[in-house]
N, C-alpha and C positions, 0 to 999 in steps of 0.2 A: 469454145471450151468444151472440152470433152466429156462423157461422163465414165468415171473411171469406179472399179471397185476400191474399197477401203483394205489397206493389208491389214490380217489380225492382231498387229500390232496397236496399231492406229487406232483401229474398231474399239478395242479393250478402253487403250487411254481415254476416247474420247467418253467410254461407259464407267471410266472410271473417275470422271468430274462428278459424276452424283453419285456413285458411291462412297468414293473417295473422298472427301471432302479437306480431312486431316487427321491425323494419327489418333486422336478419338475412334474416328469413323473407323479405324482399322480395328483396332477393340474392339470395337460394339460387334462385326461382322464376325470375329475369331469366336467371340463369347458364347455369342447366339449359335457357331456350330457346333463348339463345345458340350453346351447344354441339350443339343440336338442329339448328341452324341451319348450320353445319358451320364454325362461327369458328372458329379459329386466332388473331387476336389480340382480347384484349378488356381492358379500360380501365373499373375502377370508382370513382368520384369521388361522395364522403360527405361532409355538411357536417354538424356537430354530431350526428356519430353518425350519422347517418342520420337525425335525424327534421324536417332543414330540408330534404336536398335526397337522393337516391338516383340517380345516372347509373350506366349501362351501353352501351357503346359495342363495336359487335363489328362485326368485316368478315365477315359470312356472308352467306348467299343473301339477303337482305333478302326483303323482303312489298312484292305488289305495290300502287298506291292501291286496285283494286278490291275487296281483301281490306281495308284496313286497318281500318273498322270494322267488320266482323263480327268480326275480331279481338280486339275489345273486347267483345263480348258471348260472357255464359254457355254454358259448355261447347261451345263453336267450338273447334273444332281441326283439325290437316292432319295428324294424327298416328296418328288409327284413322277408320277408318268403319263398320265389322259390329260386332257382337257376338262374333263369330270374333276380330277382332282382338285381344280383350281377352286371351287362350289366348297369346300371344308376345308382350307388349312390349318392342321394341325402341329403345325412343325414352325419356328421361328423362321428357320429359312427357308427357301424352294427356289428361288429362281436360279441359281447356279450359276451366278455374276461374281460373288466374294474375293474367292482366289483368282480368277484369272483376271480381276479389275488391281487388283493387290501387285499380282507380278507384274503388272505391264509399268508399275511408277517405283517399283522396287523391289531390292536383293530379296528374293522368299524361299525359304527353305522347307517346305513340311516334311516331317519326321512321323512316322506310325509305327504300331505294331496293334495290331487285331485282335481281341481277344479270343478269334476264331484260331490263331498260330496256334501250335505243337510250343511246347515248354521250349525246347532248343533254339526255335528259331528268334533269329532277328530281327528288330527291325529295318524301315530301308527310309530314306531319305530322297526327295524327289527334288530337284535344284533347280529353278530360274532364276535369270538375272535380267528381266524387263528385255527380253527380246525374243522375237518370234523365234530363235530358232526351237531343235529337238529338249524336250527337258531330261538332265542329268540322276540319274537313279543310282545310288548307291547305298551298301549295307550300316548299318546304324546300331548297335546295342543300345536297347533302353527296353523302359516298363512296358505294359500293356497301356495304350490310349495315345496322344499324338501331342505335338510339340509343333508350332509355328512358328520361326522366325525372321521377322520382319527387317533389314537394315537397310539404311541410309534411302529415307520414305522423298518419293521425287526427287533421285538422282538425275534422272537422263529426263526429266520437265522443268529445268532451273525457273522458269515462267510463276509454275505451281510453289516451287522450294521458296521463294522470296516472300512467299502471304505467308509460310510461317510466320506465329508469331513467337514472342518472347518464351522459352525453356519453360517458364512457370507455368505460363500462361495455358500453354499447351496439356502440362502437368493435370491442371487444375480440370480441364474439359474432359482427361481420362478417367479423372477422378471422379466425375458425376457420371457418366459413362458407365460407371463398374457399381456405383451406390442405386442407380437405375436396373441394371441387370438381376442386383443381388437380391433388389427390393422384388421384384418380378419371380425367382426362384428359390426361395427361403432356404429348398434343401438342401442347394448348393453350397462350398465352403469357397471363398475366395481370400488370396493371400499378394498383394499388390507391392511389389518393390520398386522404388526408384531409384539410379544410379548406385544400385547395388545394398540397396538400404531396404530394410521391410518399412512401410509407410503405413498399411494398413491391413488389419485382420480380420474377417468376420465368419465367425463359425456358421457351421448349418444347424438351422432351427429344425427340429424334430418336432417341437407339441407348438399347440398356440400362447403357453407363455413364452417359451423360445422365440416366436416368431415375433413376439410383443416388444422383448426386452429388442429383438434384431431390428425392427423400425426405430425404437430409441437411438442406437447406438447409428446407425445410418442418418436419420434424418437429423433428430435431435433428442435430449430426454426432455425438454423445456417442452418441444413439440408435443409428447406422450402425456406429460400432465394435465397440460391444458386441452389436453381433446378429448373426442365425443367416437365411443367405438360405434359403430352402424352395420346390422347385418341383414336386409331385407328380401325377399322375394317376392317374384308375380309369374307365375305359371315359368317363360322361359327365361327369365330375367333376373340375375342375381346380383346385389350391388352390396360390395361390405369392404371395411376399413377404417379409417380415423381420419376426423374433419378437425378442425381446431375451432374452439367455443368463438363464438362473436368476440370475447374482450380478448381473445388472443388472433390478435392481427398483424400482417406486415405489410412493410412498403414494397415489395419486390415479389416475383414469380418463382424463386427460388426451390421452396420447401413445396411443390405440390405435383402432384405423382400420381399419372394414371395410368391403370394397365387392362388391356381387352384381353380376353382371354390368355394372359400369363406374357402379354407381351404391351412392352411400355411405349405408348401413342400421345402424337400432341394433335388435339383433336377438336377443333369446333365447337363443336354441337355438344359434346362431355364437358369442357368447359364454362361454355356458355349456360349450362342445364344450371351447374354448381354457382358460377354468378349468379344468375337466378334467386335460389335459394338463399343466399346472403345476402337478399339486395333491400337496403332500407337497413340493414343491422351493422354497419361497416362503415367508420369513416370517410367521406371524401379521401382519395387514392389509396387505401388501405387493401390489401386485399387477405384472404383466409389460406391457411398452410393445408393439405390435405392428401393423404398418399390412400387411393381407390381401384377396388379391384371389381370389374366388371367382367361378369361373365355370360355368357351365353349362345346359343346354338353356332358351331364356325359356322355353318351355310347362311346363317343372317347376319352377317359381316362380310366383308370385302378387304383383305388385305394387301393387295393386289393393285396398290392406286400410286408409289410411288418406289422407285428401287430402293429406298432408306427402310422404309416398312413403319414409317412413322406417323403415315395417315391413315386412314381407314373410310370405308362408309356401310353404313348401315342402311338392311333393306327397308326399314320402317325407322328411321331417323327422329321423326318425331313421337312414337314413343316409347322409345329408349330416352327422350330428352325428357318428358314430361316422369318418366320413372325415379331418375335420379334427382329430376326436380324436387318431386312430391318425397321421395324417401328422406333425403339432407334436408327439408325444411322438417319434417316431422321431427327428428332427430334434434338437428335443433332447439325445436320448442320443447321437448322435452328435458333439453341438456342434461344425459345423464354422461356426465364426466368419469373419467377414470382415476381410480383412488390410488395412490400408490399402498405397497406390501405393508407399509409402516403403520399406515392409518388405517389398513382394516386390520391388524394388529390393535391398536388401540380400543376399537370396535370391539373385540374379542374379551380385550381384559376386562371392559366394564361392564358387559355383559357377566361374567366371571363375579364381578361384585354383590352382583343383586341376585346371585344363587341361590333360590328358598331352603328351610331346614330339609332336609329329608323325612326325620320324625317328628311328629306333632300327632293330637287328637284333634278330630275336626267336631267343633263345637258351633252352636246354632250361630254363626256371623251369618249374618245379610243386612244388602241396606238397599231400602225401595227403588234408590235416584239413580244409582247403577245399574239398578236391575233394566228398569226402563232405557238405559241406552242400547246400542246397536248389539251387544253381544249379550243375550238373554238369558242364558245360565247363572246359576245362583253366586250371589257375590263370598267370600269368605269374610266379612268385614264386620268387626266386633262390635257389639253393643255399648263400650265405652267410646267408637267412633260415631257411629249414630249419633247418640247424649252429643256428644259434641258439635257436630253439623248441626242438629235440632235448633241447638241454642247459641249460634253463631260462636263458639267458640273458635279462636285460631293461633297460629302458635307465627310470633312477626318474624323477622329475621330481617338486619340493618343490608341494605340495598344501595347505601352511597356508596361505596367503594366496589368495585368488582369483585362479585365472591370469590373465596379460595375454592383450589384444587377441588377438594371434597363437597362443598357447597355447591360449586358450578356443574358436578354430576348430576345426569338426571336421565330416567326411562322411560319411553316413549313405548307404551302397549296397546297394541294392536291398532294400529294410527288413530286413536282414541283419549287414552290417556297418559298423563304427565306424571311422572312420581319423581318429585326431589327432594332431597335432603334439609332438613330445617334446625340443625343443633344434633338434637337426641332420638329427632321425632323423623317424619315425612311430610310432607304435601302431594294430594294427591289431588289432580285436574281434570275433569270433565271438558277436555280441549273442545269436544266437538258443540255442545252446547254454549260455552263460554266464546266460542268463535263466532257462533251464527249471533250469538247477542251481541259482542262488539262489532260485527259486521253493518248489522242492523242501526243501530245506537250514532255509529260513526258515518252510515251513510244518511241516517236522516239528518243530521247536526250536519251539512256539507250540503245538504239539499236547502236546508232554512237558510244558510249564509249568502247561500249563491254560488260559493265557490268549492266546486267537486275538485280533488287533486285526482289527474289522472297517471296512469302507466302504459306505457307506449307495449302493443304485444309483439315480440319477440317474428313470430310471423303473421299479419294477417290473416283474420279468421275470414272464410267465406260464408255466407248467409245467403238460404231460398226465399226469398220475399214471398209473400200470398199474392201479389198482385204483379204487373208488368213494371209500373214506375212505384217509388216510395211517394208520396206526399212531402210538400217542404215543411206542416206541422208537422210531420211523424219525425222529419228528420231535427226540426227543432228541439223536439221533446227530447229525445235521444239523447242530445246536446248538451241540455238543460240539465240531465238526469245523468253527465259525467261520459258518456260513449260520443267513440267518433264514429260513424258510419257513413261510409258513401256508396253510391250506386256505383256498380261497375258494369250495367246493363238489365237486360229487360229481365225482373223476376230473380236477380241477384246483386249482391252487397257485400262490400268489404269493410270487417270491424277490425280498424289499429287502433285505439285506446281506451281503457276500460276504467274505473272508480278505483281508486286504487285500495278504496275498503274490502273492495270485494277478491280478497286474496286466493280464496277458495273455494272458487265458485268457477265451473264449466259455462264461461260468460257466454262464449256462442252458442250452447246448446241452450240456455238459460235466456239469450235475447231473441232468442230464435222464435220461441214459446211465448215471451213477453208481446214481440211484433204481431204475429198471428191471432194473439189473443185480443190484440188493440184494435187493427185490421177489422177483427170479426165486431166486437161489441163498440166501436167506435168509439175509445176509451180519450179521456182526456187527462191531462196531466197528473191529477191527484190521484186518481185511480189508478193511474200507469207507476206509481209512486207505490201504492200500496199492494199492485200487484207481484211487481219484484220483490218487495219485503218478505211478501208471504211464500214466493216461491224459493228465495235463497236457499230452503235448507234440502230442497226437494234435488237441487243442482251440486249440493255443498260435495267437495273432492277430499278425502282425507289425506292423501297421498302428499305429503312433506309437510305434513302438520310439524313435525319437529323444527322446519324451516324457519314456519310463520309464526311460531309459538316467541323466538327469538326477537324478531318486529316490535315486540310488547312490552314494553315496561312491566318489569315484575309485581311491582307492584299494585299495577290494573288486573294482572290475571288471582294476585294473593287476597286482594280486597273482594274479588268475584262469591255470587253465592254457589259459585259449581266447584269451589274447593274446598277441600277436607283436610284438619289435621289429623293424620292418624301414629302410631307408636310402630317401630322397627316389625313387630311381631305380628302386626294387623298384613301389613304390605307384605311379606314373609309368606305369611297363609295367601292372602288375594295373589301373589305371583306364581305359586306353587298350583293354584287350582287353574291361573289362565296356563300355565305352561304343560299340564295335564292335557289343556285342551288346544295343544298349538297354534296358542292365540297371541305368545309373545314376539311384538315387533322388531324394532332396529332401537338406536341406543346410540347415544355420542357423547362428549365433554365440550362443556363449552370453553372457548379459548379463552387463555389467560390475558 
């Protein structure tokens, strides 16, 4: 047997198994030179799926006649020229496979006109029909930018034509195809018809709410709710987008989206980073929805690894993995979710509520027990509230039923204190004292029973041990005292479960200090007991006090000695003097 060359017919079809895959694959390739091309609007028109007819229509720079057929020949491009170039790709495509993998399995037509032409001139139209001979050039009237048409996709490979599958089926893989694309270039406008029908619209997002509402509308708004925006950096490393919270899970791969520098990869190691980060918060086979945009230097990227462009590698792979590890777990454990327009609306209005007077005389109010907390400026708070704290006076308000509307408002200033409504009057709370006492109160009654309830952390804490192993007393005591801790090697530790009294408390930074200090003075249980106590307030976190305040039966925090009744015109004055000094917090209603 002989060994013969390939005709460039043959060559193409045979480059056109991996390109080509199916009338998707022909999308994706038109898209990406579209957008190379600097379109802003483009227009994709599918007849039976894609395998009668493929249009792509975009206002970019167009191709001028004297390019348009080398355009159709193998690896032609305007996209690299050195070997050098291959070290930064910035362009979706470069290898200059596209069109001539396209023409060798089907009717293609491309259509341009340059935005380089003279007003008069026309466009021109370059014409193959899946065979090696000359391609067919002829004049065209149309806009400025280029027009693709694709028909009857694996004519002359009847082999390939028969894996089509079902009209729909095909439909449906354009359609994730174009939701991929769109999500990868915000500023593009795309407008997708099938069998003549417009199917779907997604304008171009201009600002970042634009681009906020465009991920709703592409992935899902269910998606948008329940997730967690993230936008982090480390010197060349930039990782930002939307993860979906732990309790918003699914069974399938569907909703999760990642893009390297502006172009959408299914990738190992970015995968794998993000399991990670979820792992221990997620049901047995659930997995988390998440559309992520990664950026950083093209020279420490390789896109370059497969003709689809859909894999990639990185020169330092592990850590870009340990980046997006650490950033999605941090994020996480913070859960700070996105609020929809509606709800910080509401925000607004109740703030709106508790407006102080504008005129008043400021008359001697102070009261010592406020002064003493975290914000040391003088209180405005009247001598008939005093009188009253002094002598335990308090004003009740009936708690069996769920308050009303007006009841259930309440202000939360400067993650400190509590102001709600009592009939006529107010209550006003010393959250941060009344926390650390119930704190305290509920962890030793739970130490005396035996039984500490715990809460599992969201992610594992790490911990630097004083020593290389832990002790099996130390990790006893730990135990004993409601933490799970285990070694996870020489001189560190991993804390998943913590007292669940301790709502407010920086418990790694806080057992971290407890360890070291047992370590040193060879503490034993009782002392190790009293040490935490003392230290709780030294660790205590103000930061969603509004949360934990909730946790509480009202009437443990109304019976407390850190709250005050005070009259409309006391709180009035005291809100008017913190909001002079930019000390007023956040604010909610609680649900009906």
């Amino acid at each position: 047997m002989q060994i013969k060359k390939l005709s460039p017919l043959l060559a193409n079809q045979i480059a056109a198994g991996e390109v080509v895959e199916r009338p998707s694959s022909v999308v994706k390739e038109l898209l990406e030179n579209s957008i190379d091309a600097g379109a802003k609007r483009i227009q994709i028109d599918v007849d039976r799926g894609g395998a009668r007819l493929i249009r792509v229509t975009d206002d970019g720079n167009g191709i001028e006649r004297s390019q348009l057929e080398l355009a159709l020949e193998r690896h032609a491009t305007s996209k690299i020229e050195e070997t050098k170039d291959l070290k930064a790709i910035y362009t979706l495509g470069f290898r200059g496979e596209a069109l001539a993998s396209i023409s060798s399995v089907a009717k293609l037509t491309l259509s341009s006109k340059s935005t380089a032409s003279d007003e008069g001139d026309s466009g021109w139209s370059a014409i193959a029909q899946g065979q090696d001979t000359a391609v067919d050039i002829q004049p065209r009237s149309m806009p400025n930018g280029t027009i693709v048409e694709v028909r009857d996709l694996f004519f002359n490979t009847p082999a390939r034509q028969k894996f089509l599958r079902a009209e729909r089926t095909e439909y449906v893989h354009i359609e994730e195809t174009i939701k991929r694309v769109a999500l990868a270039s915000p500023e593009v406008a795309f407008t997708l018809k099938h069998n003549g029908k417009v199917t779907k619209r997604i304008p171009a997002a201009h600002s970042k709410e634009q681009q906020q509402q465009r991920v709703g509308t592409i992935v899902s708004n269910n998606f948008l709710s329940g997730s967690i925006f993230l936008d982090s950096d480390i010197e060349d490393l930039r990782l930002w987008g939307w993860i979906s919270s732990p309790e918003r899970h699914q069974n399938s791969n569907l909703s999760q989206y990642v893009f390297v520098n502006g172009r959408a990869v299914r990738d190992r190691t970015l995968n794998h980073a993000i399991r990670q980060a979820y792992e221990d918060l997620l049901p047995t086979g659930r997995v988390p929805a998440y559309v992520l945009y990664l950026e950083l230097d093209p020279e420490l990227v390789d896109v370059n690894v497969h003709p689809t462009k859909h894999e990639v590698r990185f020169s330092d792979a592990r850590r870009v993995h340990d980046f997006i590890t650490k950033t999605v777990s941090e994020h996480l454990q913070s859960q700070e979710e996105i609020y929809d327009a509606s709800e910080l609306r509401q925000v607004e209005e109740l703030k709106g509520r508790y407006q102080p007077k504008e005129n008043y005389s400021q008359d001697e109010y102070y009261h010592p027990r406020l002064a003493a907390g975290v914000m040391q400026d003088s209180r405005n708070l009247s001598t008939k509230a005093l009188n009253q704290a002094q002598k335990g006076e308090r004003h009740y308000q009936s708690f069996a039923k769920k308050p009303s509307a007006k009841a259930g408002d309440y202000l939360v200033v400067g993650q400190r204190y509590l102001i709600q409504s009592a009939g006529s009057d107010m209550l006003l709370l010393d959250i941060k004292n009344f926390m650390l006492e119930h704190m305290k109160q509920l962890l030793s009654s739970e130490w005396k029973q035996g039984e500490v309830k715990q809460r599992p952390l969201l992610i594992p804490e790490r911990l630097s041990l004083p020593s290389e192993q832990m002790s099996e007393s130390m990790i006893e005591m730990l135990d004993n005292l409601g933490f799970d801790v285990n070694q996870t090697g020489p001189y560190s530790a991993a804390l998943r479960r913590v007292p669940s009294a301790v709502q407010q408390v920086a418990t790694g930074d806080w057992l971290q200090q407890i360890i070291s200090d047992a370590h040193t003075n060879q503490c034993g249980l009782t002392e190790l007991q009293r040490n935490l106590l003392s230290q709780i307030e030294e660790y205590w976190q103000p930061a969603g006090s509004e949360n934990w305040i909730e946790l509480i039966e009202p009437h443990a925090w109304q019976d407390s000695e850190y709250c005050f009744l005070l009259d409309v015109d006391d709180i009035s004055r005291w809100l008017m003097s913190q909001e002079g000094n930019k000390k007023v917090g956040w604010s909610k209603t609680l649900d009906e």
